[in-house]
N, CA and C atoms as a LAMMPS dump frame, in Angstrom:
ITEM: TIMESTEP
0
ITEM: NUMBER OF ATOMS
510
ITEM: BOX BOUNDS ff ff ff
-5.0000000000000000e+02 5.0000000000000000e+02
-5.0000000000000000e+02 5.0000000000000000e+02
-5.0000000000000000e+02 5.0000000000000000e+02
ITEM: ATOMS id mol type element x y z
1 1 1 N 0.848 -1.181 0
2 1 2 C 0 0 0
3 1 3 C 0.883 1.23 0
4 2 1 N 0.325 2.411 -0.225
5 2 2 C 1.182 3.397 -0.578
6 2 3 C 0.596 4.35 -0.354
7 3 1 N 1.82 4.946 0.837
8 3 2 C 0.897 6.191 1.58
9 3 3 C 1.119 7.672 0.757
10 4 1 N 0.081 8.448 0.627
11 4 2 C 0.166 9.694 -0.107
12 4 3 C 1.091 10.612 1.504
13 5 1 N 2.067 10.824 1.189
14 5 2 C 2.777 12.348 2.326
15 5 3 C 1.741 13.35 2.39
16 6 1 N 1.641 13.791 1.503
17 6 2 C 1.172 15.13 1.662
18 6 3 C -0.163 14.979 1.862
19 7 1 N -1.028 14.285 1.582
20 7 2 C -1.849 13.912 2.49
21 7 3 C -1.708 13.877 4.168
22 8 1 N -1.441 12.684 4.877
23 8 2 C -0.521 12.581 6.131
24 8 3 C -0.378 14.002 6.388
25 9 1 N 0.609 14.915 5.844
26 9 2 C 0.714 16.014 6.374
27 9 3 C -0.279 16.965 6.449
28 10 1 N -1.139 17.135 5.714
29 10 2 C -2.084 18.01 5.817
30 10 3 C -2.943 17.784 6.844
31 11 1 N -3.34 16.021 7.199
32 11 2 C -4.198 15.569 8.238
33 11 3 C -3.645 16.115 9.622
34 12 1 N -2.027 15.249 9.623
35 12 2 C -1.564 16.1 10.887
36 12 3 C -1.695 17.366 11.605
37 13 1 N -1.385 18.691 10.261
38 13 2 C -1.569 19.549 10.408
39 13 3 C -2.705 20.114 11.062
40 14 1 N -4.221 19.62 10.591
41 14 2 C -5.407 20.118 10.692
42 14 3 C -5.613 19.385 12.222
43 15 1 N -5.27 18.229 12.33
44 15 2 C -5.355 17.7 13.23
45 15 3 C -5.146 18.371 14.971
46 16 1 N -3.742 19.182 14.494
47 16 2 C -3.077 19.597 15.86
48 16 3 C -3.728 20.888 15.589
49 17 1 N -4.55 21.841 14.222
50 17 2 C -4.704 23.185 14.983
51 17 3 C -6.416 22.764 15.513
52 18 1 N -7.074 22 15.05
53 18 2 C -8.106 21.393 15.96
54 18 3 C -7.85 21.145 17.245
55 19 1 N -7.122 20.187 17.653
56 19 2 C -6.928 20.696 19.067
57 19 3 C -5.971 21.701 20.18
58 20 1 N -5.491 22.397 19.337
59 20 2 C -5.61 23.325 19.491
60 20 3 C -6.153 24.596 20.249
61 21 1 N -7.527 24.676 19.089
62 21 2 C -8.492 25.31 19.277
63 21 3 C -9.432 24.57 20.238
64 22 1 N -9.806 23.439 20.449
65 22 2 C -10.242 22.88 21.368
66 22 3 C -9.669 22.988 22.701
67 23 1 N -8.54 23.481 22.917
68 23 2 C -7.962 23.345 24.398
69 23 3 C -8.017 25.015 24.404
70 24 1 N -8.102 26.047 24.136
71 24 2 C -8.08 27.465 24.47
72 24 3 C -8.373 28.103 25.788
73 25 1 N -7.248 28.72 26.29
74 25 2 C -6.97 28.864 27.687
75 25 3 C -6.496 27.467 28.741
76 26 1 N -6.099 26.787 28.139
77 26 2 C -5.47 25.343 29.091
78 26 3 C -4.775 25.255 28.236
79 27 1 N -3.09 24.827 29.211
80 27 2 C -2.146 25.056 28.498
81 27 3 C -2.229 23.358 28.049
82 28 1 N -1.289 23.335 26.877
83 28 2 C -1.483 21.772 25.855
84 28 3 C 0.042 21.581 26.562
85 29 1 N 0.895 21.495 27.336
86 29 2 C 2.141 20.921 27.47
87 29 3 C 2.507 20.45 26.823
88 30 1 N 3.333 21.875 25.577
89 30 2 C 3.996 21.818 24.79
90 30 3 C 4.953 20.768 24.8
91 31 1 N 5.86 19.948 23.688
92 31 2 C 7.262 19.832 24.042
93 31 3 C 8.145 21.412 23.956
94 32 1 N 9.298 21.531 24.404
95 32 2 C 10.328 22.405 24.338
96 32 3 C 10.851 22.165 23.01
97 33 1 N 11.334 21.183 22.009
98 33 2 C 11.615 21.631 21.084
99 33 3 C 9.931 20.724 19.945
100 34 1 N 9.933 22.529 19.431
101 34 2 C 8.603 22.359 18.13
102 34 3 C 8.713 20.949 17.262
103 35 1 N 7.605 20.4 16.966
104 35 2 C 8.057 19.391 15.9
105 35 3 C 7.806 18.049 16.437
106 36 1 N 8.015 17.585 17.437
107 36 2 C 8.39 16.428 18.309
108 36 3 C 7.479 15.837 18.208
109 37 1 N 7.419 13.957 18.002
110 37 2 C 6.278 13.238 17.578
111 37 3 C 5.979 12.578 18.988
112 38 1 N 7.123 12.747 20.089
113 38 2 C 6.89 11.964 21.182
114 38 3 C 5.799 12.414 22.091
115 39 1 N 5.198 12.088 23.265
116 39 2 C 3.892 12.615 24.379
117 39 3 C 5.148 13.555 25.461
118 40 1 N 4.112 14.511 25.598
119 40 2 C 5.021 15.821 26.911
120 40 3 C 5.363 14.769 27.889
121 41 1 N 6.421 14.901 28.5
122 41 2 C 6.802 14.377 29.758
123 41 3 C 5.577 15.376 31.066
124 42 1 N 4.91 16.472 30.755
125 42 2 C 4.259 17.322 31.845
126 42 3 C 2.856 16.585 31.434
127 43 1 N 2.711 15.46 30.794
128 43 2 C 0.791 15.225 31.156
129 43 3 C 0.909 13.817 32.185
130 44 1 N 0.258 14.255 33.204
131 44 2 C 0.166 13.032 34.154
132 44 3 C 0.816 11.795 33.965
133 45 1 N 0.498 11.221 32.485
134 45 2 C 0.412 9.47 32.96
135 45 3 C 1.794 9.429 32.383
136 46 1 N 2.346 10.633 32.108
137 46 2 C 3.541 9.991 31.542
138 46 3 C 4.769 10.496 32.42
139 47 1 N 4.631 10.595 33.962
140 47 2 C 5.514 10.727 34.305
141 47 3 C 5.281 10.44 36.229
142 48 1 N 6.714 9.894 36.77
143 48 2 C 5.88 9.699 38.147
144 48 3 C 6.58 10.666 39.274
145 49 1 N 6.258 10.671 40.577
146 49 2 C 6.239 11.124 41.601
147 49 3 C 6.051 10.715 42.968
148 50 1 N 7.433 11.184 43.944
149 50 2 C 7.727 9.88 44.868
150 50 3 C 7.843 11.215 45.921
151 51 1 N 7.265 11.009 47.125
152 51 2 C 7.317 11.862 48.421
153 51 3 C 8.012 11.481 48.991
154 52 1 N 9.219 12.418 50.056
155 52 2 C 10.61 11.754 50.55
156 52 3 C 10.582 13.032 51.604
157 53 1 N 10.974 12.564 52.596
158 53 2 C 11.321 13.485 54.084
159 53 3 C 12.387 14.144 53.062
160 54 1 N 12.191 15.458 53.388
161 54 2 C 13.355 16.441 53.459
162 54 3 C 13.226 17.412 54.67
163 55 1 N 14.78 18.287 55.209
164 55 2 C 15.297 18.388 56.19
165 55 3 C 14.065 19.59 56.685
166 56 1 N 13.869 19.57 57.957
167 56 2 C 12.932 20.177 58.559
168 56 3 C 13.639 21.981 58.899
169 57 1 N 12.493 22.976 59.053
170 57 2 C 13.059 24.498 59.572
171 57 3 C 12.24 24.66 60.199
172 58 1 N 12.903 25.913 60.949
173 58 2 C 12.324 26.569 62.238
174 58 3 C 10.737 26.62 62.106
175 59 1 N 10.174 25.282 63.155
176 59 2 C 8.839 25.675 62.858
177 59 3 C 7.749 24.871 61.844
178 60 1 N 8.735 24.197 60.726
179 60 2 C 7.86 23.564 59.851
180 60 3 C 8.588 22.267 59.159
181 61 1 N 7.924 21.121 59.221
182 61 2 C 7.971 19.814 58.196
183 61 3 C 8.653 20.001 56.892
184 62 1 N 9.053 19.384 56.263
185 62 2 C 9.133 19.49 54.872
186 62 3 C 9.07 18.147 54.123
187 63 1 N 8.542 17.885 53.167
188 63 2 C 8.565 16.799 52.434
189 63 3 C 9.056 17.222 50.858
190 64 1 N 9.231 16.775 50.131
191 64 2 C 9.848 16.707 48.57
192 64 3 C 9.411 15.627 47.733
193 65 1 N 8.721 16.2 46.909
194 65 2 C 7.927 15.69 45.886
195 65 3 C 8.78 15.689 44.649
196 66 1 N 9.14 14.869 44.071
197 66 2 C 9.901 14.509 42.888
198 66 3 C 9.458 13.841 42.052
199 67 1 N 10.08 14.382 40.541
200 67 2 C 9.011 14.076 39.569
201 67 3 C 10.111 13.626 38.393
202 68 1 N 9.829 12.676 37.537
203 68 2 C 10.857 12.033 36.795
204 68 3 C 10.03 11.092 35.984
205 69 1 N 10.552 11.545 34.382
206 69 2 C 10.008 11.053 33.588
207 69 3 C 11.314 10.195 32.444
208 70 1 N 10.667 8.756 32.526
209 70 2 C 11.368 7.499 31.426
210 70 3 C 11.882 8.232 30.216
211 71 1 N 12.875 7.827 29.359
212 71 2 C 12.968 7.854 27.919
213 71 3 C 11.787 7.579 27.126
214 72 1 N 11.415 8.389 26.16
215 72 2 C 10.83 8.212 25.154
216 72 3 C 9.784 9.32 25.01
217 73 1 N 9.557 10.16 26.339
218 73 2 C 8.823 11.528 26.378
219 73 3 C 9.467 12.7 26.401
220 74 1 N 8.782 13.818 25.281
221 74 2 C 9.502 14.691 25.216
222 74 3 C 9.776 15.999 26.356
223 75 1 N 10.979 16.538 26.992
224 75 2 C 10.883 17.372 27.732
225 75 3 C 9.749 18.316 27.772
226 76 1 N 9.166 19.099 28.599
227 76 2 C 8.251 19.989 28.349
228 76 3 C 8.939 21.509 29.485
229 77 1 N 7.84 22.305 29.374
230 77 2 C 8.403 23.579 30.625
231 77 3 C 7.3 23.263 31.639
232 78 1 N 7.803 23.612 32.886
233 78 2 C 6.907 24.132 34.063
234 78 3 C 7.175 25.111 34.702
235 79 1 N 5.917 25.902 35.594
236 79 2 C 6.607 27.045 35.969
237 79 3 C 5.711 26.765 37.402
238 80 1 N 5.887 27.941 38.771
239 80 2 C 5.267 27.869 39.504
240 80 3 C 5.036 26.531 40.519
241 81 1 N 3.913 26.402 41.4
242 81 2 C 3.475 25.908 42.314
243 81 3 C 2.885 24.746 41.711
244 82 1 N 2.485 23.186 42.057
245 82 2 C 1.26 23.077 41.709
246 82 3 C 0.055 23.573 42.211
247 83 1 N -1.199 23.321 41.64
248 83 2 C -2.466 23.676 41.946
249 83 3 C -3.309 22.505 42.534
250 84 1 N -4.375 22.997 43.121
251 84 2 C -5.532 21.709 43.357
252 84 3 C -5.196 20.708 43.438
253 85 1 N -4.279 20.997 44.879
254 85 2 C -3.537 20.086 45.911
255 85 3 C -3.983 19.354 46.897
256 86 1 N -4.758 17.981 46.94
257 86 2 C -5.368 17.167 47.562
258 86 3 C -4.411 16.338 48.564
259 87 1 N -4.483 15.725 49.808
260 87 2 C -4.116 14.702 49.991
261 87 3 C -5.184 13.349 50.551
262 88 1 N -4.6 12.218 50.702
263 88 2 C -5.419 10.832 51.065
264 88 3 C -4.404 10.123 51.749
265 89 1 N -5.32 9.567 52.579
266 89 2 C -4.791 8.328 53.357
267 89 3 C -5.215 7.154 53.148
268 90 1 N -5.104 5.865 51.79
269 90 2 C -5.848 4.687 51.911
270 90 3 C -7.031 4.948 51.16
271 91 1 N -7.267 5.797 50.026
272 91 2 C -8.098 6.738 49.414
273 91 3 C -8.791 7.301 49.976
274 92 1 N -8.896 8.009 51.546
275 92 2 C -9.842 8.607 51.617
276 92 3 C -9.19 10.334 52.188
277 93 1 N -9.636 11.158 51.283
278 93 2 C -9.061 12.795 51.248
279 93 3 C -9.456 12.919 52.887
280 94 1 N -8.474 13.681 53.313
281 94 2 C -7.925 13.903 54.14
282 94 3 C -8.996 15.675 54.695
283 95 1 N -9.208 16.19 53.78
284 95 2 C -9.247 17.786 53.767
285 95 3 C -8.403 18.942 53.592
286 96 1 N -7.184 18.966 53.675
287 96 2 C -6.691 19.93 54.238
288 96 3 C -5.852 20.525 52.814
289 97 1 N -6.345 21.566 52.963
290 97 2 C -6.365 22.568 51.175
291 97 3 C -4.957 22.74 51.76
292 98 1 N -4.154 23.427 50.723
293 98 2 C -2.76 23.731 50.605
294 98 3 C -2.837 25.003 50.027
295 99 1 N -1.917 26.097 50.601
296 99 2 C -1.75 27.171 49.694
297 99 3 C -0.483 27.105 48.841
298 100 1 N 0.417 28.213 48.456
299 100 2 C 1.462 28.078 47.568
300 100 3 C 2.465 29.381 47.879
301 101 1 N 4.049 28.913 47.884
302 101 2 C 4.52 29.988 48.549
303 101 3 C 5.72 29.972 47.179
304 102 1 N 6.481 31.233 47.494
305 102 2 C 7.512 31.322 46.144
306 102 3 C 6.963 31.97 44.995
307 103 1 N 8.527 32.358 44.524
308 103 2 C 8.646 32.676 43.105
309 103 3 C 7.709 32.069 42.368
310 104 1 N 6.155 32.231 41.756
311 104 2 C 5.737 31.48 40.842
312 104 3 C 5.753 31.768 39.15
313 105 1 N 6.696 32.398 39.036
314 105 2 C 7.347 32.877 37.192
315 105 3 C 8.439 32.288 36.942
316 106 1 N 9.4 31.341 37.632
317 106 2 C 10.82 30.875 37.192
318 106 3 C 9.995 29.655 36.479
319 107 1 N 10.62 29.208 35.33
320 107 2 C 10.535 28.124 34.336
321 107 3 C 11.415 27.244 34.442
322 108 1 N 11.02 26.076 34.549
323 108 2 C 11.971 25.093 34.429
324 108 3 C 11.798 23.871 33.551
325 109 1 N 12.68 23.219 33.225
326 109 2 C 12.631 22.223 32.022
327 109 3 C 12.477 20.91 32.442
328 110 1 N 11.669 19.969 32.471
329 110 2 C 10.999 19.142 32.588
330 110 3 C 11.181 17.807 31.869
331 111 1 N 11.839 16.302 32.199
332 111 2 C 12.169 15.771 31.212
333 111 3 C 12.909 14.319 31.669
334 112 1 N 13.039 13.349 30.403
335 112 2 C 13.525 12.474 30.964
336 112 3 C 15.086 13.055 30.768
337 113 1 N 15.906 12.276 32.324
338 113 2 C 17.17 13.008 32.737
339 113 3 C 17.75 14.615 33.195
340 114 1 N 16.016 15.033 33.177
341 114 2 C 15.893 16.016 34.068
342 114 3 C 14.602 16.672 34.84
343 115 1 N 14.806 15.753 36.092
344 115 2 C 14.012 15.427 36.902
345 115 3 C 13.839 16.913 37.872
346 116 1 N 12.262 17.22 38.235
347 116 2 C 12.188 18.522 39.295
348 116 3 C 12.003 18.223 40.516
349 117 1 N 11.372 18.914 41.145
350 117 2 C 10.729 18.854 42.327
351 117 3 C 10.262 20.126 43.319
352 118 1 N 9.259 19.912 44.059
353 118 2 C 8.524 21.013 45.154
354 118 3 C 8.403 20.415 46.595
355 119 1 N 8.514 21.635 46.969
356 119 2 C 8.452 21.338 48.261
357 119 3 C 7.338 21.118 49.368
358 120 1 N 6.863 20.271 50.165
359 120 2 C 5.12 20.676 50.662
360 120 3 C 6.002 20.663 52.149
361 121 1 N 5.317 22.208 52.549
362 121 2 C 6.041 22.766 54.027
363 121 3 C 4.454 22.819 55.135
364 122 1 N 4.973 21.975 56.071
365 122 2 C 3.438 21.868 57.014
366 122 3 C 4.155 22.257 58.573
367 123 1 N 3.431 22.92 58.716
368 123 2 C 3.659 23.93 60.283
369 123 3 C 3.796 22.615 61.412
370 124 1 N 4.972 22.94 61.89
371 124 2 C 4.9 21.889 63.544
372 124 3 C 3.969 21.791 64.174
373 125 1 N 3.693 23.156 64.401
374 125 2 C 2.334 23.461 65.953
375 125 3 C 1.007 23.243 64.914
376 126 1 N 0.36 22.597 66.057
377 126 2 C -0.948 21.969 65.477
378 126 3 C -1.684 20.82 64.981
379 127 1 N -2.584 20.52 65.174
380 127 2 C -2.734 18.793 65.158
381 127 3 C -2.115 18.644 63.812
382 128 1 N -1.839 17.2 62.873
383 128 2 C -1.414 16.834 61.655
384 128 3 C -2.171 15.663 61.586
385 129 1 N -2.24 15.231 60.207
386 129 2 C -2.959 13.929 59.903
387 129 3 C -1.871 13.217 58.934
388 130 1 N -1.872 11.919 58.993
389 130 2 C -0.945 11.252 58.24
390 130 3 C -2.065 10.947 56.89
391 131 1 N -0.74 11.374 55.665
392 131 2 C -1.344 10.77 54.737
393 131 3 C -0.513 9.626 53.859
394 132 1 N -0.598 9.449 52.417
395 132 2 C 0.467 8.571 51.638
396 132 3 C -0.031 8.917 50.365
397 133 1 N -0.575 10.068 49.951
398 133 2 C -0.803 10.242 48.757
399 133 3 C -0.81 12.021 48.652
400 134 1 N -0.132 12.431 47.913
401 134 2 C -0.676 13.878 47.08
402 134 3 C -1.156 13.605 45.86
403 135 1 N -2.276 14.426 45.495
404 135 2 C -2.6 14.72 44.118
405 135 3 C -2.619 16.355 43.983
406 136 1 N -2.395 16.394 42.51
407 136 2 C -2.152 18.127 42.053
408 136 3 C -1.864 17.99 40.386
409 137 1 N -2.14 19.365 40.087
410 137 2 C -2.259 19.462 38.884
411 137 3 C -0.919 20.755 38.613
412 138 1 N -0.173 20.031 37.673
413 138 2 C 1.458 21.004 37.239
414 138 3 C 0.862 22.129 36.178
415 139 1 N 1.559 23.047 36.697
416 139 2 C 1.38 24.699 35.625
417 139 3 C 2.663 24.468 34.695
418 140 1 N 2.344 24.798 34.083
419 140 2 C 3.17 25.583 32.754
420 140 3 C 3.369 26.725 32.415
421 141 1 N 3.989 27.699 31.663
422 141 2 C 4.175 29.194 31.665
423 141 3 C 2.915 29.724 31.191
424 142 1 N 2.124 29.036 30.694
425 142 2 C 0.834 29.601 30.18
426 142 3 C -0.69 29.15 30.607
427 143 1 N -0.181 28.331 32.002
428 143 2 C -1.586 27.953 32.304
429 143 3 C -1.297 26.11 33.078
430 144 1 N -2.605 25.914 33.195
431 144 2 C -2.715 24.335 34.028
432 144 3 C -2.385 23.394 32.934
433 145 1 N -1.574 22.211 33.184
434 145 2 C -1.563 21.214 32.635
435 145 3 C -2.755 20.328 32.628
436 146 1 N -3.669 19.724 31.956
437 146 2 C -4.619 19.27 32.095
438 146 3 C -4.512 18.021 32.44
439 147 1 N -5.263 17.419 33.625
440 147 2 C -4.734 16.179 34.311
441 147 3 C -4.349 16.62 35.431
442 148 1 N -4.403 15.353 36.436
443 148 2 C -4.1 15.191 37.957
444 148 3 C -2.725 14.352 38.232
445 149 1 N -1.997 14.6 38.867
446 149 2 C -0.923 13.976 38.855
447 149 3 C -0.922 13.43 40.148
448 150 1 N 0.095 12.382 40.771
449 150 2 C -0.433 11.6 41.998
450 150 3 C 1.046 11.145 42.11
451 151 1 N 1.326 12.003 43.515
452 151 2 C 2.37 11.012 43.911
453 151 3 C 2.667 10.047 45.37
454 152 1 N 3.055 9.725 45.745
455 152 2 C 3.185 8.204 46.813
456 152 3 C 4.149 8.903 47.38
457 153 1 N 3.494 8.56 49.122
458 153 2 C 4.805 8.76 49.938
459 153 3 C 4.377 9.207 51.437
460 154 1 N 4.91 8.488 52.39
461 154 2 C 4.353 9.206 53.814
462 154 3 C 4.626 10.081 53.935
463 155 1 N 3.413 10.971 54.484
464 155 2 C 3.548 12.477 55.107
465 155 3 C 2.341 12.789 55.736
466 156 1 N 3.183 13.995 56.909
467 156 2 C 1.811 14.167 57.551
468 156 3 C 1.359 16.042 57.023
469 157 1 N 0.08 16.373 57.396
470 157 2 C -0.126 17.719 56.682
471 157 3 C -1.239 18.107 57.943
472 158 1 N -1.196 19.35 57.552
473 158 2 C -1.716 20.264 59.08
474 158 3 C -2.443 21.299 57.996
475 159 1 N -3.32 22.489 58.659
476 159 2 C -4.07 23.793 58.369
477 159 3 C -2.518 24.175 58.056
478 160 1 N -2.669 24.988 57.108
479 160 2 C -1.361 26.166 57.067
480 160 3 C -0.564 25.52 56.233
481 161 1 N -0.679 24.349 55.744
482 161 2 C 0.432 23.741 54.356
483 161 3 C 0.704 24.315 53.449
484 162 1 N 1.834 24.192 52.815
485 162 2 C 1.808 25.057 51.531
486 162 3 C 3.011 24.511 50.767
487 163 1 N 2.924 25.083 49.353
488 163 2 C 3.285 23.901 48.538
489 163 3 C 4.295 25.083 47.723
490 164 1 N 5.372 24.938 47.836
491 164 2 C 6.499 25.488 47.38
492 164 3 C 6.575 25.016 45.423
493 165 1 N 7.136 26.318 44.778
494 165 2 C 7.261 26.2 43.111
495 165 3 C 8.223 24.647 42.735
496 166 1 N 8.035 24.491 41.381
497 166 2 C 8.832 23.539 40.862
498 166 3 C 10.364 24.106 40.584
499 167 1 N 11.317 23.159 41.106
500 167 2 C 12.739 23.511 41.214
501 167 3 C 13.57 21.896 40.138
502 168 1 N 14.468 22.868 39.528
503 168 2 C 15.55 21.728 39.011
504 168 3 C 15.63 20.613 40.073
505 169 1 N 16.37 19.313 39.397
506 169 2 C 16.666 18.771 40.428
507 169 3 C 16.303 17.467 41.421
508 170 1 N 16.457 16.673 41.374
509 170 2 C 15.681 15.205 42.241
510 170 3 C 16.037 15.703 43.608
C-alpha cells in the first residue's frame, strides 16, 4: 500500500490546529523543542512522583515531591506551584487545602534526565494527619496542565500547608 505524504501532512496539520483550538486557555504541554512526535513528559500518565522526608526548619515539616520522567517523552516547561492540591490516606481525602509559597514565574525544564521537584512545608504546631498520597495538577508558563498527577509517599499535613514552586533537580 502506498501512503500519499502530503496527504498525512495536511491531516496532521489540521489535526493539531483542531486541538488546538479545542484546548483554548489550558495550556497543551507543549514539548520544548517544536516538531516532536513523542507525548510531553508534563501530562500526568507519563511521568511519576515519589514523596521523601526532606530536612525540617524553624517551625515547619518538609517533604519533597519529585518528579521524573522514562525515555521516550519529550521534555516539556513548568513554571510555579502546583495547583488543586489534595491529599489521602488509603483513598480517603484527608481535607486539608494547601496554599502556595515562592517565586511562581521561574521556568523550568521538565524531562527524561531532568528530573524537578517542590516542596510541601506543614507547620509543627498543630494537630497533623498522616497521609500517603498527594494529588495536584502542574502549571506551565501559560496555564494548568490538564490532568491530575499523583504522587506516593508518607507524610503528615496540618491547616497552614503550603506547597512550594517547581525547582531543578531530584
Amino acid at each position: 500500500m502506498r501512503t500519499n505524504w502530503k496527504f498525512a501532512v495536511t491531516v496532521t496539520v489540521a489535526a493539531t490546529a483542531l486541538t488546538g483550538a479545542v484546548g483554548a486557555g489550558v495550556a497543551q504541554a507543549s514539548p520544548v523543542t517544536a516538531g516532536s512526535l513523542a507525548p510531553s513528559a508534563c501530562r500526568p500518565a507519563n511521568h511519576t512522583a515519589k514523596i521523601t522526608d526532606a530536612p525540617a526548619s524553624a517551625g515547619h515539616r518538609h517533604y519533597r515531591v519529585t518528579l521524573t520522567a522514562p525515555r521516550g517523552y519529550e521534555p516539556c516547561k513548568l513554571a510555579g506551584s502546583p495547583t488543586n492540591v489534595s491529599f489521602s490516606d488509603r483513598g480517603s481525602d484527608i481535607g486539608v487545602t494547601a496554599g502556595h509559597y515562592g517565586n511562581q514565574a521561574t521556568v523550568v525544564t521538565f524531562g527524561p534526565g531532568h528530573p524537578v521537584h517542590f516542596d510541601i512545608q506543614v507547620p509543627s504546631s498543630g494537630r497533623s494527619t498522616a497521609a500517603g498520597e498527594a494529588s495536584f495538577t502542574l502549571q506551565a508558563p501559560d496555564g494548568e496542565i490538564p490532568g491530575t498527577s499523583v504522587a506516593q509517599g508518607k507524610l503528615e499535613v496540618a491547616t497552614g500547608t503550603l506547597i512550594g514552586p517547581v525547582q531543578r533537580g531530584a
